[in-house]
VOTI-52080 format. One record per residue (C-alpha): residue number from 1; residue in one letter; x, y, z. Coordinates in steps of 0.2 Angstrom, whole numbers, plus 5000, padded with zeros to 4 digits. Layout:
# VOTI-52080
> NUM/a/X/Y/Z .
...
This chain:
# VOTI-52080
> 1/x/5698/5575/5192 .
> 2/x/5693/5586/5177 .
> 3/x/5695/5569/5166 .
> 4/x/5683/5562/5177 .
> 5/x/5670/5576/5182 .
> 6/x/5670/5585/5164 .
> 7/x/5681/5602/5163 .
> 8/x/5665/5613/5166 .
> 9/x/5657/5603/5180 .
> 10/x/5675/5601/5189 .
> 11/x/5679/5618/5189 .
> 12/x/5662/5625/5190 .
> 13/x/5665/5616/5209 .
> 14/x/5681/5624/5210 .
> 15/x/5675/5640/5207 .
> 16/x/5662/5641/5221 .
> 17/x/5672/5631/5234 .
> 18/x/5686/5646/5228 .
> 19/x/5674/5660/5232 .
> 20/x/5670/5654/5249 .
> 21/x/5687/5650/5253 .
> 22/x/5690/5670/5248 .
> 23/x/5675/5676/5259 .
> 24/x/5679/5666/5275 .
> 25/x/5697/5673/5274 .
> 26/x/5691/5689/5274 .
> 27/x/5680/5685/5287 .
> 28/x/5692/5678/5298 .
> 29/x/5705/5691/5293 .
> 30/x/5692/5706/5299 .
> 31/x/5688/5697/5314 .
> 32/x/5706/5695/5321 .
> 33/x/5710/5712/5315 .
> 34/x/5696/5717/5328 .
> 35/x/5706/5704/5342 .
> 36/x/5695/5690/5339 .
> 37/x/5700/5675/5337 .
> 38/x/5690/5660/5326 .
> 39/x/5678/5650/5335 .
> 40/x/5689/5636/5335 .
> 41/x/5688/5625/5352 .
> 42/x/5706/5614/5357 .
> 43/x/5708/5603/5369 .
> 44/x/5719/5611/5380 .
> 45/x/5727/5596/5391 .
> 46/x/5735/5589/5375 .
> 47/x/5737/5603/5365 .
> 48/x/5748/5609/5383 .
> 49/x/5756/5593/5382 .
> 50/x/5764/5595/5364 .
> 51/x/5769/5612/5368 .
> 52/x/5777/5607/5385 .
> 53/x/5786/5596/5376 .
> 54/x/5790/5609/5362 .
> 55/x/5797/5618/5375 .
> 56/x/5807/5604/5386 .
> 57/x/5817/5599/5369 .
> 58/x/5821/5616/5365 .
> 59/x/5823/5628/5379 .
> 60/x/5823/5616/5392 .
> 61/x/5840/5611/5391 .
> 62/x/5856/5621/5383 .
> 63/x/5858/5616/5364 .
> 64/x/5877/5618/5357 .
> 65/x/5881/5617/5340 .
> 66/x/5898/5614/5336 .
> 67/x/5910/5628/5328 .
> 68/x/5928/5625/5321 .
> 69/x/5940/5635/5328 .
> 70/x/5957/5638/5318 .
> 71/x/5973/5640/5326 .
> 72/x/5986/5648/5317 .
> 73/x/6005/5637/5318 .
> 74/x/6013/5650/5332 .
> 75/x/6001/5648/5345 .
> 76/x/5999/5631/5353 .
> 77/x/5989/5617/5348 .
> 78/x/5977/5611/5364 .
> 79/x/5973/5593/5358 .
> 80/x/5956/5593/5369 .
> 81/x/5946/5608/5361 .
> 82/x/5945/5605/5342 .
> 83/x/5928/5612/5343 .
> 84/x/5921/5624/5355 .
> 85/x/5901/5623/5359 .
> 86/x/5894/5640/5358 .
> 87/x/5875/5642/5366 .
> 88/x/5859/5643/5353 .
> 89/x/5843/5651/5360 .
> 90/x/5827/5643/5362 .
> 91/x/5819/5636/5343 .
> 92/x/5801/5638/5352 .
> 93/x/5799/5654/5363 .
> 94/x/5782/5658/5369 .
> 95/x/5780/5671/5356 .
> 96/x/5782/5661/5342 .
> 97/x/5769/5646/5353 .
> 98/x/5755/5658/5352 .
> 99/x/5757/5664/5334 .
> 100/x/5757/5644/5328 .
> 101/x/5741/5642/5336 .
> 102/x/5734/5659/5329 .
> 103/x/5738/5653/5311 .
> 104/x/5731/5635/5315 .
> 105/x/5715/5643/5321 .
> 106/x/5714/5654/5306 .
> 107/x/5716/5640/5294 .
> 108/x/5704/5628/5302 .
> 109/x/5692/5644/5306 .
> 110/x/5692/5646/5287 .
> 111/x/5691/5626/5282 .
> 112/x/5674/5627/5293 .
> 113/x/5665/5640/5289 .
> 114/x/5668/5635/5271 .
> 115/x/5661/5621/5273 .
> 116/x/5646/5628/5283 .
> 117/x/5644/5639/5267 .
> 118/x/5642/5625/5258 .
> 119/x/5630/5616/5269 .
> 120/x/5640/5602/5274 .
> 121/x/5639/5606/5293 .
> 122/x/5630/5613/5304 .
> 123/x/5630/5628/5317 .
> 124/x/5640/5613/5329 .
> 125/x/5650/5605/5316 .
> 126/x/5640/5590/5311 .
> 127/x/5643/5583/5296 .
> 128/x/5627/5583/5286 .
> 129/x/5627/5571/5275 .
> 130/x/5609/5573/5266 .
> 131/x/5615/5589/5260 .
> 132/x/5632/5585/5255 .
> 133/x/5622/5570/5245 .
> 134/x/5612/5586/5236 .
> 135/x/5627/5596/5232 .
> 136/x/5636/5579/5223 .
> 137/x/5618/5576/5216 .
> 138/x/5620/5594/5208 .
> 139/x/5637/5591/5202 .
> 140/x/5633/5574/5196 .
> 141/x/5621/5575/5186 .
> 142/x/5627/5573/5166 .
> 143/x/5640/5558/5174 .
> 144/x/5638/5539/5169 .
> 145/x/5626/5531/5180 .
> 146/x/5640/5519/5187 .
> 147/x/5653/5532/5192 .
> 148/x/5638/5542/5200 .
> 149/x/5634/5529/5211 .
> 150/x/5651/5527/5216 .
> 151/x/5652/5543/5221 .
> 152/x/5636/5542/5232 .
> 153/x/5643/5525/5238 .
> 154/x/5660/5533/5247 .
> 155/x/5648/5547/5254 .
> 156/x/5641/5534/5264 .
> 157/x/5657/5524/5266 .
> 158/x/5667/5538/5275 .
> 159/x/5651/5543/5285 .
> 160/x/5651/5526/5292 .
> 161/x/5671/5528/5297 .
> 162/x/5671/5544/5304 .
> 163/x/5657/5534/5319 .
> 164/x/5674/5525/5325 .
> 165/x/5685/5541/5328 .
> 166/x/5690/5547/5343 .
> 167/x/5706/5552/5348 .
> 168/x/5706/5558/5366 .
> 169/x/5725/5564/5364 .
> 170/x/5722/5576/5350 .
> 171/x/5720/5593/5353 .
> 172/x/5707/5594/5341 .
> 173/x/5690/5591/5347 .
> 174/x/5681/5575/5343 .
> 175/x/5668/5586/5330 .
> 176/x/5684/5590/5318 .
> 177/x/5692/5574/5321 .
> 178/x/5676/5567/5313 .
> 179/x/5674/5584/5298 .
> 180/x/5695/5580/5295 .
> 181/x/5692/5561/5293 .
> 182/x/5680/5561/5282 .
> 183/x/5687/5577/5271 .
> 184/x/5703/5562/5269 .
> 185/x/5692/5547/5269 .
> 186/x/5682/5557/5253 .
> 187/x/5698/5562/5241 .
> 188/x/5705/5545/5242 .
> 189/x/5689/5537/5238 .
> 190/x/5686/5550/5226 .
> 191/x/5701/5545/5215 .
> 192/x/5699/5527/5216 .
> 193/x/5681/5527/5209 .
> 194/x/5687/5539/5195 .
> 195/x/5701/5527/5192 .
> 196/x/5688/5512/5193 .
> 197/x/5676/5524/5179 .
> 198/x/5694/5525/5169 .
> 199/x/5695/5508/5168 .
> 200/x/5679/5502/5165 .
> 201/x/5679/5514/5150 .
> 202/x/5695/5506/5143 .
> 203/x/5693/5487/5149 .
> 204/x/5696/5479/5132 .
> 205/x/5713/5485/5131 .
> 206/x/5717/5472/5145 .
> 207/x/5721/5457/5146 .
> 208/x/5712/5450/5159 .
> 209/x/5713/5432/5158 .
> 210/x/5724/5431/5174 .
> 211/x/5707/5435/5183 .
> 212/x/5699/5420/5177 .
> 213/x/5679/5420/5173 .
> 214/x/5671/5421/5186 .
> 215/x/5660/5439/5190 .
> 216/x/5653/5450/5181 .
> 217/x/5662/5465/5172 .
> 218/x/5662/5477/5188 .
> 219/x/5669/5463/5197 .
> 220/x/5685/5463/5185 .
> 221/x/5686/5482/5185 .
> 222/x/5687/5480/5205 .
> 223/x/5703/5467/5203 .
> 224/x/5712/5477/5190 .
> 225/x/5709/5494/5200 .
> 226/x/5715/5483/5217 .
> 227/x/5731/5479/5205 .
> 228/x/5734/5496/5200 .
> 229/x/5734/5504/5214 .
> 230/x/5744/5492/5224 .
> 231/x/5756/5496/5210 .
> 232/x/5757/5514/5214 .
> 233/x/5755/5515/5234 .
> 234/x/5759/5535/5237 .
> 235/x/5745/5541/5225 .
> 236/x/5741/5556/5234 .
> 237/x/5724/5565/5230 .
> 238/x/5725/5585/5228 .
> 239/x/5716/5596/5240 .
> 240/x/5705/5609/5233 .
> 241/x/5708/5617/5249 .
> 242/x/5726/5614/5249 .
């Protein structure tokens, strides 16, 4: 992302989404040290659900786990009990439920009040996508005109998707469903149109005569790019908030 951004503009970004990130973590960290919890709603039904289940795999029923036992050659051999099955507690005790949940809360407590620093939600977790436009706009300014529009493109792009999300199973509500959706929908977008920028910079050192004539020059840099990335389908994008 630093080839594609420029060093200083990528890691200017960095540098303030970093400094948020420190200051909600504090903030979150002071607020649960006074017993307060994050102002993160869950669905309860399924989020009971999972844990119920959780709890029917694990404690539920009696788990065994098999341990050898050595006879020495005086005693007798009882052919039927090679192995004895010794009892192992619960994995998921209710302790341990509630802590899980604290430490989701926490992280997704900090994810949005980062992102409400940074103005791209609002008080009820909205995506706002004029503002998010302004902050690329900032950080976009010295880029070529092609990858800029890109970038403005996918904005729009994942904004359209996130409309089509709603799942009534997750424990998240639909407001995060949307925010994590579009976070994803973002980063993988992100690289390909820095990928599409790459190879538009360096097109003469293909051959492109597989592609026949027809298009324009942007047309061809979407073929290659559909090529290359087919030809590496687990390109992962990295999280600046990973």
């Amino acid at each position: 992302m630093a080839n594609c951004f420029g060093e200083d503009t990528y890691y200017a970004y960095a540098k303030e989404v970093h400094k948020h990130s420190w200051e909600c973590k504090k903030e979150i960290y002071e607020k649960m040290k006074e017993g307060k919890e994050p102002e993160v709603q869950v669905n309860e039904a399924p989020l009971a659900s999972f844990f119920d289940t959780l709890r029917s795999s694990a404690a539920g029923q009696p788990q065994y786990i098999p341990i050898p036992v050595y006879y020495q050659s005086s005693q007798a051999v009882n052919p039927f009990a090679p192995f004895q099955r010794q009892k192992r507690e619960a994995m998921y005790t209710s302790e341990l439920l509630k802590k899980m949940v604290k430490k989701v809360k926490a992280k997704v407590g900090t994810l949005m009040c980062v992102l409400k620093k940074m103005g791209a939600i609002d008080e009820n977790k909205n995506l706002q996508i004029a503002s998010i436009k302004s902050e690329t706009e900032k950080y976009s300014a010295g880029l070529d005109p092609a990858l800029k529009a890109d970038l403005f493109g996918i904005i729009d792009k994942c904004s359209e998707f996130t409309k089509c999300v709603e799942d009534k199973d997750s424990p998240l509500p639909i407001e995060l469903q949307r925010i994590m959706a579009f976070l994803k929908c973002d980063k993988k977008k992100r690289v390909a149109v820095c990928m599409k920028a790459d190879l538009r910079k360096y097109m003469s050192e293909f051959d492109l005569s597989a592609f026949g004539m027809e298009g324009d020059e942007d047309d061809k840099v979407e073929k290659l790019l559909h090529v290359l990335w087919g030809a590496d389908p687990g390109t992962d994008p990295l999280d600046l908030l990973a």
